[in-house]
GUDOMAR-633409 format. One line per 5 residues: number of its first residue (from 1); their letters; for each residue z, y, x of C-alpha. Coordinates in steps of 0.001 Angstrom, whole numbers, plus 500000, padded with zeros to 6 digits. Example, Ala and Ser with C-alpha at 12.3 -4.5 7.8 and 13.67 -1.06 7.14 Angstrom:
// GUDOMAR-633409
1) AS) 507800:495500:512300 ~ 507140:498940:513670
This chain:
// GUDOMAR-633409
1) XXXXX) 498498:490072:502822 ~ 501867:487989:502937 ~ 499719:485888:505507 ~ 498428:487934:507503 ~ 501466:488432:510004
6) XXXXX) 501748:484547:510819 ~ 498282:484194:511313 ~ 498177:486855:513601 ~ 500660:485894:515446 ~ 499386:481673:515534
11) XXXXX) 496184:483212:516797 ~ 497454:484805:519881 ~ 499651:481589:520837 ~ 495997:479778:520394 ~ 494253:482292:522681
16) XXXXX) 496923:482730:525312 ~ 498225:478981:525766 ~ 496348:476365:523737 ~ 492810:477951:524693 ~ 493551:478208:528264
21) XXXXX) 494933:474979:528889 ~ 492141:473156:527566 ~ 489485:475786:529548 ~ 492059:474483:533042 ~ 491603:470998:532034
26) XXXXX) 487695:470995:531400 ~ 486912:472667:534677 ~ 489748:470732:536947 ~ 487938:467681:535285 ~ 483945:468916:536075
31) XXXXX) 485335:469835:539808 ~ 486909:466320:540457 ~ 483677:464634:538606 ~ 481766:467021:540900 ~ 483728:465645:543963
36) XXXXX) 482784:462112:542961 ~ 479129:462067:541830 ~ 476765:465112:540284 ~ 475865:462270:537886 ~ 479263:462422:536294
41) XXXXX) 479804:465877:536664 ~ 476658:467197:535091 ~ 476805:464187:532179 ~ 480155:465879:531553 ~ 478753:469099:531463
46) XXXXX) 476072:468466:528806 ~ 479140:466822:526764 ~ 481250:470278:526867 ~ 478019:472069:525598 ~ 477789:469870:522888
51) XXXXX) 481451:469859:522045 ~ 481675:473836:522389 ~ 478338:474263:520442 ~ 480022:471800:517619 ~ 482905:473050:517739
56) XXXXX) 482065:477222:517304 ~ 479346:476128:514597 ~ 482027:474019:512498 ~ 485118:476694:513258 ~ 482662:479283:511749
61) XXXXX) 482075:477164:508506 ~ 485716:476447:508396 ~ 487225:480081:508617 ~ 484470:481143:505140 ~ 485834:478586:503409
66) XXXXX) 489270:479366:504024 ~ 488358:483236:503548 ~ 487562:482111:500024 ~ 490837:480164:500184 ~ 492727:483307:500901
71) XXXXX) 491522:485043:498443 ~ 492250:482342:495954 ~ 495581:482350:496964 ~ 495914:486079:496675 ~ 494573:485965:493176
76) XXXXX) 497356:483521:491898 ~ 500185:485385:493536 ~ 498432:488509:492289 ~ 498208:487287:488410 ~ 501831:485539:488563
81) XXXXX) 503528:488720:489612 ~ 501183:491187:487523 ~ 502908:489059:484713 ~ 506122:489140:485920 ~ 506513:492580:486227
86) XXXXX) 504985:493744:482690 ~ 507584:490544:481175 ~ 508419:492844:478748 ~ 504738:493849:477671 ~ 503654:490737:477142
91) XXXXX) 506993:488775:475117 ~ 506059:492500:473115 ~ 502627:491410:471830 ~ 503487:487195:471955 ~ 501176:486636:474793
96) XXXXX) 503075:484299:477100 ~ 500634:481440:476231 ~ 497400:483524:477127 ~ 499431:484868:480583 ~ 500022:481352:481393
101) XXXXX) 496531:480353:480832 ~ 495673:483331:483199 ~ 497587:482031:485597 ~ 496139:478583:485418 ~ 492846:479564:485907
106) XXXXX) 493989:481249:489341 ~ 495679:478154:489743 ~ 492855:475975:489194 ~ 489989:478181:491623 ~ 493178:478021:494141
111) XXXXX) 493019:473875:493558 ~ 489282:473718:494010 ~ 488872:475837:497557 ~ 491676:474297:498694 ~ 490000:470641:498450
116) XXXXX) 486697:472272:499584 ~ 488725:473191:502536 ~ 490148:469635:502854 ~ 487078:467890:502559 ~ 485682:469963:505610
121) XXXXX) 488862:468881:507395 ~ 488003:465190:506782 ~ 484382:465031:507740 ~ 485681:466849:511137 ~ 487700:463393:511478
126) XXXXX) 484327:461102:511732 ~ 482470:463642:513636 ~ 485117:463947:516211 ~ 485266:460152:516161 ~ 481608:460422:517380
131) XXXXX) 482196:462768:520139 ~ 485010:461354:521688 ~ 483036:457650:522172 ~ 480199:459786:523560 ~ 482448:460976:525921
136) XXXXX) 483821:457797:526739 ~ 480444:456181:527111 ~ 478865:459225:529332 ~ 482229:459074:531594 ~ 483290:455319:532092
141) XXXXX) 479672:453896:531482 ~ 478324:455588:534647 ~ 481230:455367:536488 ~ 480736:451649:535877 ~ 477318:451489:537008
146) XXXXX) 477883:453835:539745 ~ 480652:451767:541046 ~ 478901:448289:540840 ~ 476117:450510:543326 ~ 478728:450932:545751
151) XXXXX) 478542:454586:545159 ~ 482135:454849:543940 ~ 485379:453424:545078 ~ 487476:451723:542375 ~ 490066:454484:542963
156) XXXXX) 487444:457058:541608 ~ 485927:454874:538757 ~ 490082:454826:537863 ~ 490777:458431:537504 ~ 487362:458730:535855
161) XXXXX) 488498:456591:533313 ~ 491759:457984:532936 ~ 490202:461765:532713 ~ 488199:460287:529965 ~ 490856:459036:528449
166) XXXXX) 493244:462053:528790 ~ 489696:463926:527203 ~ 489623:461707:524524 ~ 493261:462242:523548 ~ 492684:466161:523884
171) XXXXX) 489366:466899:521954 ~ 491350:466673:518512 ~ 494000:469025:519343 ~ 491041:471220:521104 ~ 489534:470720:517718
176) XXXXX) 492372:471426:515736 ~ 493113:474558:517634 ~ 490078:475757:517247 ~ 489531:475552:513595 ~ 493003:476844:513057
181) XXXXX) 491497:479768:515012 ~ 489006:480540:512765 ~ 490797:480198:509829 ~ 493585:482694:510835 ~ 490115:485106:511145
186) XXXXX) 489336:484420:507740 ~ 493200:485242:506740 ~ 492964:488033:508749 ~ 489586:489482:507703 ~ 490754:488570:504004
191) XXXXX) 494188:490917:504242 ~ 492482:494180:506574 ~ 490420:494215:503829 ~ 493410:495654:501901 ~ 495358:497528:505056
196) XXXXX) 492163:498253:507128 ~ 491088:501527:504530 ~ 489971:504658:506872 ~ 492551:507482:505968 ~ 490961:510429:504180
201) XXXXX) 494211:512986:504615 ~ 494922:513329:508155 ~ 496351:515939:510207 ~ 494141:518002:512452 ~ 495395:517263:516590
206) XXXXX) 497355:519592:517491 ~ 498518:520592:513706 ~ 501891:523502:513613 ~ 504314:522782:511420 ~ 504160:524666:507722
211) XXXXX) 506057:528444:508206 ~ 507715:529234:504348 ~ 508949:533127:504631 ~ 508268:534078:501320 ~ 506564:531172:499271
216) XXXXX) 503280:532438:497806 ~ 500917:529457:496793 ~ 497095:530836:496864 ~ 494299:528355:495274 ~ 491066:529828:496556
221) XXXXX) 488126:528307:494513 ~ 489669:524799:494521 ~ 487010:522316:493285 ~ 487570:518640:493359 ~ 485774:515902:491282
226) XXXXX) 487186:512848:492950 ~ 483538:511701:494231 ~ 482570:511561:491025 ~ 480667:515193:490677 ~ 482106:515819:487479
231) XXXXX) 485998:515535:485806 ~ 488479:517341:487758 ~ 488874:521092:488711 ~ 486223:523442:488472 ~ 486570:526678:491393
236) XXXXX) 489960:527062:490087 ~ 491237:530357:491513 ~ 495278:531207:491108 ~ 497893:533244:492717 ~ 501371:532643:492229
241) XXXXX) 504065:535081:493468 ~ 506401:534609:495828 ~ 509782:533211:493538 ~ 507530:533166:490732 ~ 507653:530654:487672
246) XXXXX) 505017:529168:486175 ~ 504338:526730:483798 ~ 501125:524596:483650 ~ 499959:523543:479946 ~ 496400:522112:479056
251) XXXXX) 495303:518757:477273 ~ 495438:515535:479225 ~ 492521:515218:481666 ~ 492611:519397:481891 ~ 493564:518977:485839
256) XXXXX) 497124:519868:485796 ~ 498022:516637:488019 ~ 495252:517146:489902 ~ 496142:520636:490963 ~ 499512:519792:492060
261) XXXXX) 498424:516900:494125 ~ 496229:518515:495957 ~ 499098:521345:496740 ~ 501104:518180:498043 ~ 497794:517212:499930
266) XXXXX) 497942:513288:498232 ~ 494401:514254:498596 ~ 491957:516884:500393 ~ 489755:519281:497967 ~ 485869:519105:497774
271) XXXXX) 485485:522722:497623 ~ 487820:525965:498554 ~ 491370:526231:500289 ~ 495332:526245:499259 ~ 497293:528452:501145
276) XXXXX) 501662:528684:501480 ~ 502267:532426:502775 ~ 498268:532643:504234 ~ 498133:529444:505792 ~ 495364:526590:504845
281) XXXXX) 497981:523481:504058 ~ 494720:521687:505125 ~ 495155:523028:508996 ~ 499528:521962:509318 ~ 500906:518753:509093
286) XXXXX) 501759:516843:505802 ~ 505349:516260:506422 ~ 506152:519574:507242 ~ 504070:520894:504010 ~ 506117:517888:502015
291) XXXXX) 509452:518705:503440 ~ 508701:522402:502083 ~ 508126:521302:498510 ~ 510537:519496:496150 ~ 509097:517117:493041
296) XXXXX) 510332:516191:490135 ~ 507817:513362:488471 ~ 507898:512213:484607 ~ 507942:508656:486079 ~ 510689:508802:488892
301) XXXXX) 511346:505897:490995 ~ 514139:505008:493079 ~ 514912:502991:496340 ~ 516258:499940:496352 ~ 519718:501373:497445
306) XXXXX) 522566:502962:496879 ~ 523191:505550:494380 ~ 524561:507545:497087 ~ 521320:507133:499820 ~ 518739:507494:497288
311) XXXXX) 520288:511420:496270 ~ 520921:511841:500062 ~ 516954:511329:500864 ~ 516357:514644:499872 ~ 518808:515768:502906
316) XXXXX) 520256:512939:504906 ~ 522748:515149:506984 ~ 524032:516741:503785 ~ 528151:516827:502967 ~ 530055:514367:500589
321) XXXXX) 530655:517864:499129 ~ 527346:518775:498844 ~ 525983:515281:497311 ~ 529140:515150:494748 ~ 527935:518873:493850
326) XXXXX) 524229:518118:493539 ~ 524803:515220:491335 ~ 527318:517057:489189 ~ 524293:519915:488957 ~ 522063:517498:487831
331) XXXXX) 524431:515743:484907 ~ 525121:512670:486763 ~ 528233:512130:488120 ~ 529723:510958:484189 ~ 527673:507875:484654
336) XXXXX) 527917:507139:488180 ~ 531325:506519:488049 ~ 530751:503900:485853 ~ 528467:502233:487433 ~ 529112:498815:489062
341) XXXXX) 526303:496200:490587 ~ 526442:492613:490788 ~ 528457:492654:494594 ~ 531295:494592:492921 ~ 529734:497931:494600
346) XXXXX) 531144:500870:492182 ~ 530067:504817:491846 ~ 528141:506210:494308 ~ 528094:502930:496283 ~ 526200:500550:493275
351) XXXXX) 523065:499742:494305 ~ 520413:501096:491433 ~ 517726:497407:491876 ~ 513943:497825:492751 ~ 512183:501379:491797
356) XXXXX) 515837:501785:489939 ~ 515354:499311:487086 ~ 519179:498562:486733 ~ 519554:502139:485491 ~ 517779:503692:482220
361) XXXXX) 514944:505721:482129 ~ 517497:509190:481807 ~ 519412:508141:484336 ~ 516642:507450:486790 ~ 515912:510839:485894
366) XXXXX) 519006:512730:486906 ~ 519977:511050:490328 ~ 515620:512175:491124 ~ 516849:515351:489752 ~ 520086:515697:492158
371) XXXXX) 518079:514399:494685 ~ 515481:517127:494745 ~ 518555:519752:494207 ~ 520154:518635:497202 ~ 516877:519263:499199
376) XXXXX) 516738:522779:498323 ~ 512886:523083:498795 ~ 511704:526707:498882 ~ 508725:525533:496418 ~ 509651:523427:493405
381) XXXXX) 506994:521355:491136 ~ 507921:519828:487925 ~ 505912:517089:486631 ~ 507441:516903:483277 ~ 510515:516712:484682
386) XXXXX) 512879:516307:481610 ~ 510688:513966:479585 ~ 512918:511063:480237 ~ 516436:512863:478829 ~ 517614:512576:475013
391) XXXXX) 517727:515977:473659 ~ 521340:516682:474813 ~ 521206:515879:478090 ~ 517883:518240:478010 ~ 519699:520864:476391
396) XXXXX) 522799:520575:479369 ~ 520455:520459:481786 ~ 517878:522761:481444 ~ 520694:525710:482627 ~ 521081:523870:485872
401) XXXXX) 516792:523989:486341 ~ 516797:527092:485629 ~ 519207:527616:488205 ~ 517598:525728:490632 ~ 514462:528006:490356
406) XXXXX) 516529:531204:491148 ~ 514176:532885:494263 ~ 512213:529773:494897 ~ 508168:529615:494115 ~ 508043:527087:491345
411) XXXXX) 505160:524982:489145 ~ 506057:523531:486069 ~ 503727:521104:483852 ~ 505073:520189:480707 ~ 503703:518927:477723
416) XXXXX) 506873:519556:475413 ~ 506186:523826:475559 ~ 509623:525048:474426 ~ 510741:523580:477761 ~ 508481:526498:479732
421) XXXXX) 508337:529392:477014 ~ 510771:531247:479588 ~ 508467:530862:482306 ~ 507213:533847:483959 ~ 503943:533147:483324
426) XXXXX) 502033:529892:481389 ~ 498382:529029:482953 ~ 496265:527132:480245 ~ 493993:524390:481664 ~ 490863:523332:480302
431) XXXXX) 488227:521286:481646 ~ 488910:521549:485187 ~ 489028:525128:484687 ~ 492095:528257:483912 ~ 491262:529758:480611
436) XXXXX) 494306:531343:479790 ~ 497017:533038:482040 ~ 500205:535180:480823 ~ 504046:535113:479806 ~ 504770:532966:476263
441) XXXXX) 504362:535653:473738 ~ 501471:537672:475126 ~ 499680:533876:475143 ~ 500918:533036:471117 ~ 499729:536858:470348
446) XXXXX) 496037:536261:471818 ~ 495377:533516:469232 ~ 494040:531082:471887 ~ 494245:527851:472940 ~ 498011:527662:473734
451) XXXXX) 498883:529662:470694 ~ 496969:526350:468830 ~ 498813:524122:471345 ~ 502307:525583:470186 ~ 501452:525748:466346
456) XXXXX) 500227:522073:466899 ~ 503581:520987:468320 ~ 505564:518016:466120 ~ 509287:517783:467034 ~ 508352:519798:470498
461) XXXXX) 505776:517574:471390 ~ 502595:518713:472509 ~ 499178:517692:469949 ~ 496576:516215:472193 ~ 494522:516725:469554
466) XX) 494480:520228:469322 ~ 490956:522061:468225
């Protein structure tokens, strides 16, 4: 991939310059040859044949090999920075020695393709050797013999030995031009193979924009297996009221994630609709369904920016008021005035590092939190939203989300169930499937699955274990 830009970019100076000029040359040369003798000109022409033919056949070996190359070379930056970024995974379990043999054997395939590549480099030397004395011989050696005839002047044997000559300096660089042609392909093929993946969300031409007036989220025998035909959800049918509050509680694998991504249309369903206020979010555009819904993930990441830009992504033409007050809602603004990075950048102005890694986990947390308060999103998803905040923090917080959820539409998975017993209603996932659907105490009454979930609980954690 990191190649891919250069050699597209080599291969259309090849095309457009190097490619030309030596097509200008070849037929300014037959048409002067021509002008001379047909001898020459058609000995000529049986030579560019031979040199095209040669030329295509060993381009075409070339470009595999360095297609294997590429990929080589993708594997070792691939392993190197799959270790790098899990450092702290592998000094945990003492494998640096088995991550650096990993890395060598990338290392080594890398070593051996590259000298396969080499050595096809260095038997093009001797065979170009061999076509540029053939050239010489089926230019100058006629225009010899021709001459001692009397059928050329010594003017024209001259500049058919100099257009020889000026050939035999240019067939390498034709060469060279050529294979470096066909190895960009194999670059190129090499890296679409990674980009060039047919979209399966798109918008339908001519899409409208998403209309929220009252925020009522309809699943209408929602089915979706991921290809697989089984796993997934199972003609999962659910009304939520507009401003209502849900929460969303099953084992892992039930199809909690799975239902809320296809609400954000990360993917399209198998089977059955979703509809905001009666319209299929399959039939309006994604960014206007997005911009619609705010999210809250256990695992939020940030931008490599400022504090201050990340929390204004959820409304970039939002007040210094308005940020100060969204990150104060959200529990933040004790630590972000402490907050310095390495350029002396302080507050609201410290950059936060890559996905946010110079903050901690709770942290991370609370500027994703401000961010999605500032947006203001009529519909509001929680993906255990609180799992990354000590207890305390939790407890402070929790006011401000319910807060937040005052007259919006709003989906709330959770594992830790004393963070959703106030919910308006809890569905219970199984299987693909909704098994269980009320408020917290009819559901613990019932004797069911979620009352087993809740007895289950250690320290307000949910048993995956459950019966």
């Amino acid at each position: 991939m990191r190649n891919a830009g250069s050699a597209a970019e080599d291969s259309a100076f090849l095309v457009f310059e190097a490619f030309w000029q030596a097509a200008a040359f070849a037929v300014a040369t037959l048409v002067l040859l021509l002008g001379m003798n047909p001898l020459l000109a058609g000995l000529f022409a049986l030579w560019i044949v031979g040199f095209a033919t040669f030329v295509t056949w060993y381009a075409r070996r070339v470009a595999k090999v360095a297609e294997k190359n590429s990929h080589a070379n993708s594997a070792v930056v691939a392993r190197i920075v799959d270790s790098y970024t899990n450092i702290e995974t592998v000094k945990l379990f003492a494998h640096s020695g088995r991550e650096e043999g990993y890395a060598r054997n990338a290392i080594a395939r890398h070593r051996g393709r590259f000298g396969a590549l080499m050595r096809i480099f260095s038997l093009q030397q001797g065979i170009m050797a061999g076509f540029n004395s053939a050239a010489m011989l089926a230019v100058i050696g006629p225009a010899l013999w021709l001459w001692s005839l009397g059928m050329l002047t010594l003017g024209e044997v001259s500049a058919a030995v100099a257009m020889a000559l000026r050939l035999n300096t240019m067939t390498g660089w034709i060469m060279w031009m050529t294979v470096r042609a066909f190895e960009h392909m194999g670059t190129l093929r090499e890296s679409l193979q990674s980009i060039a993946v047919p979209q399966t969300v798109t918008d339908l031409p001519g899409a409208p924009a998403l209309r929220v007036t009252r925020g009522e989220i309809a699943f209408r025998g929602l089915t979706h297996h991921y290809g697989r035909g089984f796993g997934g959800l199972n003609g999962v049918d659910l009304t939520i009221a507009p401003g209502e509050r849900i929460g969303l509680v099953g084992r892992s694998g039930a199809g909690k994630s799975s239902l809320v991504n296809l609400l954000l249309r990360l993917r399209d369903p198998e089977g059955g609709r979703i509809e905001i206020d009666g319209q299929d979010i399959a039939r309006v555009t994604q960014d206007s369904l997005r911009a619609q819904i705010g999210v809250v993930t256990q695992d939020s990441s940030l931008l490599h920016r400022s504090v201050r830009q990340n929390i204004l992504y959820g409304r970039p033409d939002a007040t210094e008021a308005q940020l100060i007050a969204a990150a104060d809602k959200a529990e933040a603004l004790g630590f972000i005035a402490h907050l310095q990075d390495s350029a002396g950048r302080t507050g609201f102005d410290a950059r936060v590092g890559e996905r946010g890694v110079k903050l901690s986990g709770g942290q991370r947390q609370r500027i994703a939190l401000a961010r999605v308060i500032l947006k203001d999103a009529p519909i509001l998803v929680f993906d255990e939203a609180t799992s990354a905040l000590d207890s305390e923090v939790e407890a402070a917080i929790q006011a401000t989300l319910y807060g937040m959820m005052e007259g919006k539409t709003v989906i709330a998975i959770a594992h830790r169930l004393s963070t959703i017993a106030r919910m308006d209603r809890i569905v219970v996932m199984d299987q693909g499937r909704i098994i269980e659907d009320g408020p917290h105490g009819r559901l613990l009454a019932q004797g069911g699955l979620y009352a087993r979930l809740w007895a289950r609980q250690s320290g307000g954690f949910l048993g995956e274990d459950a019966a």
